[in-house]
C-alpha positions as CSV (number, residue, x, y, z in Angstrom):
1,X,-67.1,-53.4,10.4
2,X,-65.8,-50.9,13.0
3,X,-63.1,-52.3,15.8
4,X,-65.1,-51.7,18.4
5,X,-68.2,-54.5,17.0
6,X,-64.5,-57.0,15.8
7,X,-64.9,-60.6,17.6
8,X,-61.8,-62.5,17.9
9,X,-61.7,-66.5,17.7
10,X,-60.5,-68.7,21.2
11,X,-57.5,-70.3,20.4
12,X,-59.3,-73.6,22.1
13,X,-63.0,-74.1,21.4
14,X,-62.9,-71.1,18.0
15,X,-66.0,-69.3,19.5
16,X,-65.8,-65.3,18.9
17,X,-65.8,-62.8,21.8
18,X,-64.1,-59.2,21.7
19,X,-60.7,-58.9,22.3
20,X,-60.6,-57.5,25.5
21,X,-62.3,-60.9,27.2
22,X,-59.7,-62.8,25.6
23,X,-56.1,-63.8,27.8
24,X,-53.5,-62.6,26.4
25,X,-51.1,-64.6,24.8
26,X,-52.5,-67.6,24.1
27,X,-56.0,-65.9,23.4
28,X,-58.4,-68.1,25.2
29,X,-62.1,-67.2,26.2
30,X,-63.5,-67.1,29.8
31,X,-64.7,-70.4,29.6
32,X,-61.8,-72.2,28.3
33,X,-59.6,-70.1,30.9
34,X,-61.8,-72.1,33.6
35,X,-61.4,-75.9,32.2
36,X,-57.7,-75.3,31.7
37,X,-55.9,-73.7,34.2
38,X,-53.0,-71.5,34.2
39,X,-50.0,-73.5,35.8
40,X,-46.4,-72.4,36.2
41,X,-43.6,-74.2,34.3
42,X,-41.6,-77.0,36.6
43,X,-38.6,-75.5,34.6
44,X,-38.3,-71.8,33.7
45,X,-41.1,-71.3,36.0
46,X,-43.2,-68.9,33.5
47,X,-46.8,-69.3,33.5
48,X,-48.6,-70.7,30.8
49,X,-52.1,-72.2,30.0
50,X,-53.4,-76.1,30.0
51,X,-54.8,-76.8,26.7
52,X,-56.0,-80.2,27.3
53,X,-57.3,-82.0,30.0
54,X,-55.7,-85.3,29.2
55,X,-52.6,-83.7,29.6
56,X,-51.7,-82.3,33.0
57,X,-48.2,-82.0,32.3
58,X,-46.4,-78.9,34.0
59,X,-43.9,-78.0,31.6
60,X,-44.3,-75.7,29.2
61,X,-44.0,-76.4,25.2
62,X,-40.2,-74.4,24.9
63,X,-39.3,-76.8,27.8
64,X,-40.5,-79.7,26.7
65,X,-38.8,-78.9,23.5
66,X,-35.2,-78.5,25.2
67,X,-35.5,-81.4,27.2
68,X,-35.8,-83.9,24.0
69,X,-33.1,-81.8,22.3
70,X,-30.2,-81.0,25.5
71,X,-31.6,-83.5,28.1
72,X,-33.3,-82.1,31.5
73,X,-31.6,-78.8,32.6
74,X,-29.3,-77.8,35.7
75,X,-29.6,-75.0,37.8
76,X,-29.2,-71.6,36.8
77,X,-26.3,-69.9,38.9
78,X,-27.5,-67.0,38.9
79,X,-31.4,-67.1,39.6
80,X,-30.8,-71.2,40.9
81,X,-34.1,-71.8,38.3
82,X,-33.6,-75.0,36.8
83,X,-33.4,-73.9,33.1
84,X,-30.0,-73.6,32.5
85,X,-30.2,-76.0,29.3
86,X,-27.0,-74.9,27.9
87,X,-24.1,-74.2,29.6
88,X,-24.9,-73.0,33.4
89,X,-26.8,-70.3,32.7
90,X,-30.9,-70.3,31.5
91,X,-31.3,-68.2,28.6
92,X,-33.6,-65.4,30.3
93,X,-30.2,-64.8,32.5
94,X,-27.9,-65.2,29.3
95,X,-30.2,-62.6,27.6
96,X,-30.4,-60.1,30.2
97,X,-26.2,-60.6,30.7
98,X,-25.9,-59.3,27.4
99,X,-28.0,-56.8,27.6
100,X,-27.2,-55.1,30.6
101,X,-24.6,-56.5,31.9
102,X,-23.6,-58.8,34.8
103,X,-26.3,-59.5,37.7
104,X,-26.1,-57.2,40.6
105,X,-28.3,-57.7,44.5
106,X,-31.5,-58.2,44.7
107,X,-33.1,-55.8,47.4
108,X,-35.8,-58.8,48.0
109,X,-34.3,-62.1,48.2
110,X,-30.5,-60.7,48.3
111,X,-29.1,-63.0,45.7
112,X,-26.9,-61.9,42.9
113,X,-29.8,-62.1,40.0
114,X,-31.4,-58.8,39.7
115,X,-30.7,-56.9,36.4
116,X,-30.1,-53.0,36.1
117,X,-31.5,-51.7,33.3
118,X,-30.7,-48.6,34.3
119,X,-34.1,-47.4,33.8
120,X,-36.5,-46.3,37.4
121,X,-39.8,-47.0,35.5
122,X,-38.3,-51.1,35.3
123,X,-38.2,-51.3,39.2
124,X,-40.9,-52.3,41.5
125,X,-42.0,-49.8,43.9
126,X,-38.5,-48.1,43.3
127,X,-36.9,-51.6,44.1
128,X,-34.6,-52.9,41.9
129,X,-35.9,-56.9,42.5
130,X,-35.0,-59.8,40.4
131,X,-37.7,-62.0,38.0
132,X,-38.9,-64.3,40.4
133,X,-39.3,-61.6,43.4
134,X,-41.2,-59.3,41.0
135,X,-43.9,-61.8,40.1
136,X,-44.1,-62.6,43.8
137,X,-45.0,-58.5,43.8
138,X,-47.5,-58.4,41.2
139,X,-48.8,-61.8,42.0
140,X,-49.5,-60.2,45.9
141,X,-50.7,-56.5,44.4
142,X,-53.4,-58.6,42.3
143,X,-54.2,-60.5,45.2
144,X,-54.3,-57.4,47.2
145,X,-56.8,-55.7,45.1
146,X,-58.7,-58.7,44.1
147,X,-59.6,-58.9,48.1
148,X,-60.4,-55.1,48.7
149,X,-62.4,-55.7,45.4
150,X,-64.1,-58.4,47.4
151,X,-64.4,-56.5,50.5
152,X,-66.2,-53.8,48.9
153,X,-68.5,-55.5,47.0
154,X,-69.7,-57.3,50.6
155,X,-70.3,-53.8,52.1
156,X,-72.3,-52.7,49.1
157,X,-74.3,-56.1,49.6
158,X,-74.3,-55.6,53.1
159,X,-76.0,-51.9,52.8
160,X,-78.5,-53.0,50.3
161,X,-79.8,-55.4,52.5
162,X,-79.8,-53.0,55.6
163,X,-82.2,-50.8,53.3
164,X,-84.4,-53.2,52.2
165,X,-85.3,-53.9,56.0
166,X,-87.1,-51.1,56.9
167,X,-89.4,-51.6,53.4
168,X,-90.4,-55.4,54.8
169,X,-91.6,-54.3,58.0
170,X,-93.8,-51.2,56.8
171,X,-95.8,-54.0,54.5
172,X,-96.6,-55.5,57.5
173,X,-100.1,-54.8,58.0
174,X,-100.9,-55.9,61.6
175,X,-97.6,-55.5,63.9
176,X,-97.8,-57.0,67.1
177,X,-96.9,-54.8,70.2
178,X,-93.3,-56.2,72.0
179,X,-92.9,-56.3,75.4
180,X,-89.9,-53.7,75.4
181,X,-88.9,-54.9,79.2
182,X,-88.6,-58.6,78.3
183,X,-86.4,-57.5,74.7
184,X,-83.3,-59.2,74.8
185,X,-80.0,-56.9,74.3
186,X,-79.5,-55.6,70.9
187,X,-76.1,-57.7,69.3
188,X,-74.3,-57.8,66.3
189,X,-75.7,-60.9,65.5
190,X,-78.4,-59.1,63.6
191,X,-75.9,-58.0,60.9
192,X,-74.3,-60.5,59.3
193,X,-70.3,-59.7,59.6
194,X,-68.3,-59.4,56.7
195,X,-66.7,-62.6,55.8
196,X,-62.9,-62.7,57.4
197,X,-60.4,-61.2,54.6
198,X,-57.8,-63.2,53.9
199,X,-54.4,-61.7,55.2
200,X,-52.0,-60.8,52.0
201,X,-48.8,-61.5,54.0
202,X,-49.6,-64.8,54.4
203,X,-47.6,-67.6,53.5
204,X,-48.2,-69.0,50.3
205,X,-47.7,-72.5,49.9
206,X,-47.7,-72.5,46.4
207,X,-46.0,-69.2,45.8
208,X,-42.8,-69.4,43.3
209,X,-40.2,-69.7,45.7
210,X,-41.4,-72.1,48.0
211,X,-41.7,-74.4,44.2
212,X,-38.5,-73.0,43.0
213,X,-37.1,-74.4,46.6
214,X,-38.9,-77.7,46.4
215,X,-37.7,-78.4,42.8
216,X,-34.5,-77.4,43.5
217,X,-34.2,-79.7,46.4
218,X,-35.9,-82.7,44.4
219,X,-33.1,-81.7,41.5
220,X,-30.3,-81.6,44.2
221,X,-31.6,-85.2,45.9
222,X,-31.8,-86.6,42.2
223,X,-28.5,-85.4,41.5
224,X,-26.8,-86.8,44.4
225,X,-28.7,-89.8,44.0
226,X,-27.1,-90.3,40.4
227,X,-23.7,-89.4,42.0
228,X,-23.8,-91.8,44.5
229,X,-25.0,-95.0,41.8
230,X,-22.1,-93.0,39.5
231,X,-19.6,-94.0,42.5
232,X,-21.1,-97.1,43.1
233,X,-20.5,-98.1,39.9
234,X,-17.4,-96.7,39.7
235,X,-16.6,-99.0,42.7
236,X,-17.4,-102.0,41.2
237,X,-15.9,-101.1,37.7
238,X,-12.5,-100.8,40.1
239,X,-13.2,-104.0,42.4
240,X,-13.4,-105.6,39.1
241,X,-10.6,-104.2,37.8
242,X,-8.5,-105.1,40.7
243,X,-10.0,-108.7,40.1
244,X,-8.7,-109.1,37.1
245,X,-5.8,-107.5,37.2
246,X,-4.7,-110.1,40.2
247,X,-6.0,-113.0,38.1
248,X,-3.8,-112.1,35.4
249,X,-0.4,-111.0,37.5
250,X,-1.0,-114.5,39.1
251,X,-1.4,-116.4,35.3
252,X,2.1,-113.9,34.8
253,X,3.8,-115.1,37.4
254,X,2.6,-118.9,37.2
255,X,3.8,-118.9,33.3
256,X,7.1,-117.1,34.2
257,X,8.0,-119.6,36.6
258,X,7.1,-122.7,34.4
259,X,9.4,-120.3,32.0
260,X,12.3,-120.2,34.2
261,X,12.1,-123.3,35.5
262,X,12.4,-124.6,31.8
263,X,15.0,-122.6,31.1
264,X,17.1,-124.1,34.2
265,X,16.4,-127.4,32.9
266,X,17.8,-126.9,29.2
267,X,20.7,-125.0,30.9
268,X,21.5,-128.2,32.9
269,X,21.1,-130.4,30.2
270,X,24.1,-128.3,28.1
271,X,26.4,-128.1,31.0
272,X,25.9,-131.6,31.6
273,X,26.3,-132.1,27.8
274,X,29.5,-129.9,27.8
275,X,31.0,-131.6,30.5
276,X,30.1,-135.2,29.6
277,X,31.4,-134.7,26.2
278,X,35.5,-133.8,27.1
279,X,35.1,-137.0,29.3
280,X,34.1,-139.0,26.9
281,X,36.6,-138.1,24.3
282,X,39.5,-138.8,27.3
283,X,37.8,-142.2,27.9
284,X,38.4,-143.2,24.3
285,X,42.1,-141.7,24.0
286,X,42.9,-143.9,26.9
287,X,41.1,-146.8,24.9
288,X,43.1,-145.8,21.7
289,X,46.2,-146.0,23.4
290,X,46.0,-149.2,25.5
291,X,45.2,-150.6,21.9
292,X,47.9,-149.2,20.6
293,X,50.7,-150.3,23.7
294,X,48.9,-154.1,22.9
295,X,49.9,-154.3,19.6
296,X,53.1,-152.7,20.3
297,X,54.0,-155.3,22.9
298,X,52.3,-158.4,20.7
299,X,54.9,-157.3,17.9
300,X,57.6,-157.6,20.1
């Protein structure tokens, strides 16, 4: 079989069509290209294709991957993309560092993440722009000629129909005669116009940057939000702290003065001992010798 009769299988439903009416990448027919559309990553904002309908989820399957593994990512500092799993770099950033260097100005956006790699036929339009501001190029170039695509196909439409006028009339086989005084002004309301083209420079609200900005905002807001419980808790770890370490300075302080009061106590108790004792002992010398002057004097 030559190449040019070859069918290729969909990666989703297996049916065979040739190669060329198959996406590349994930190889999926026309059909299966409608029920599952083509959504970009929440993460590393590359665009990937649904492959189930259950699941709407808008990460991609490396993403989902490096969340179980390093937890959800930070972002990036140079292209602010929140990808940067390892480290605070994403790995498209990382890659391109090694290969050509460190990141230099991007002529669109003016942040330090564009690439030089040294090489004209890499830049857009002679640009030198970074990943995110060159998809926003292609993505408005496609758009651009997908609309003048439209635009002509409605003028071809437009002049087939203004031919097949004339041809209706002439099988008209008994005109009626028009009062050409009483004719209302000819308008353009007999054409149709062309349908209003949509203006390329318009805002998109669901262009890259506008999700790249929303995401990072809703990653800043969560981050700060975990801060702020982080402190809180920190506070109370502290006010507890401080609790306990009172409690226990006042248990210090209550047993060191039942300690000292103690010791005052048996210290008493010896000097009083000590001095009770020499007293004593006098007391019964005296005794011993008025004994002894009794006998002394009964002898006599």
């Amino acid at each position: 079989m030559s190449n040019t009769n070859a069918l290729f299988a969909c990666s989703q439903c297996f049916t065979r069509h040739p190669f060329e009416e198959l996406s590349p990448g994930q190889q999926l027919c026309k059909e299966c290209r409608g029920a599952f559309p083509v959504v970009k990553c929440t993460y590393c904002r590359s665009e990937f294709q649904q492959t189930s309908k259950g699941n709407t989820s808008t990460i991609c399957k490396k993403c989902e991957a490096n969340v179980k593994q390093f937890g959800k990512p930070t972002a990036c500092e140079y292209c602010n993309i929140i990808a940067a799993f390892i480290g605070n770099k994403c790995q498209r950033c990382t890659n391109c560092e090694k290969k050509y260097g460190p990141p230099v100005t991007c002529e669109q956006c003016k942040q330090k993440c564009a690439f030089d790699r040294h090489d004209d036929d890499k830049k857009v339009d002679g640009k030198l722009l970074c990943w995110l501001c060159t998809l926003s190029y292609k993505r408005a170039l496609a758009k651009t000629k997908q609309t003048d695509a439209e635009r002509r196909a409605h003028l071809k439409r437009v002049a087939s129909r203004s031919k097949k006028e004339p041809k209706l009339r002439s099988h008209n086989k008994r005109p009626e005669r028009v009062d050409v005084t009483k004719m209302p002004p000819q308008s353009d309301k007999d054409d149709p116009l062309p349908t209003k083209i949509p203006r390329v420079d318009q805002v998109d609200p669901n262009s890259s940057d506008h999700v790249v900005a929303t995401t990072q905002l809703k990653e800043k807001i969560a981050s700060l939000q975990k801060q702020l419980s982080a402190k809180d808790a920190q506070l109370l770890a502290k006010d507890r702290q401080i609790t306990e370490l009172k409690a226990k300075n006042f248990t210090s302080e209550t047993e060191m003065r039942n300690k000292m009061k103690l010791m005052e106590k048996e210290a008493n108790d010896k000097i009083e001992s000590l001095t009770s004792k020499p007293f004593n002992k006098l007391k019964y010398y005296n005794y011993l010798q008025w004994i002894k002057s009794m006998k002394e004097y009964t002898t006599e």
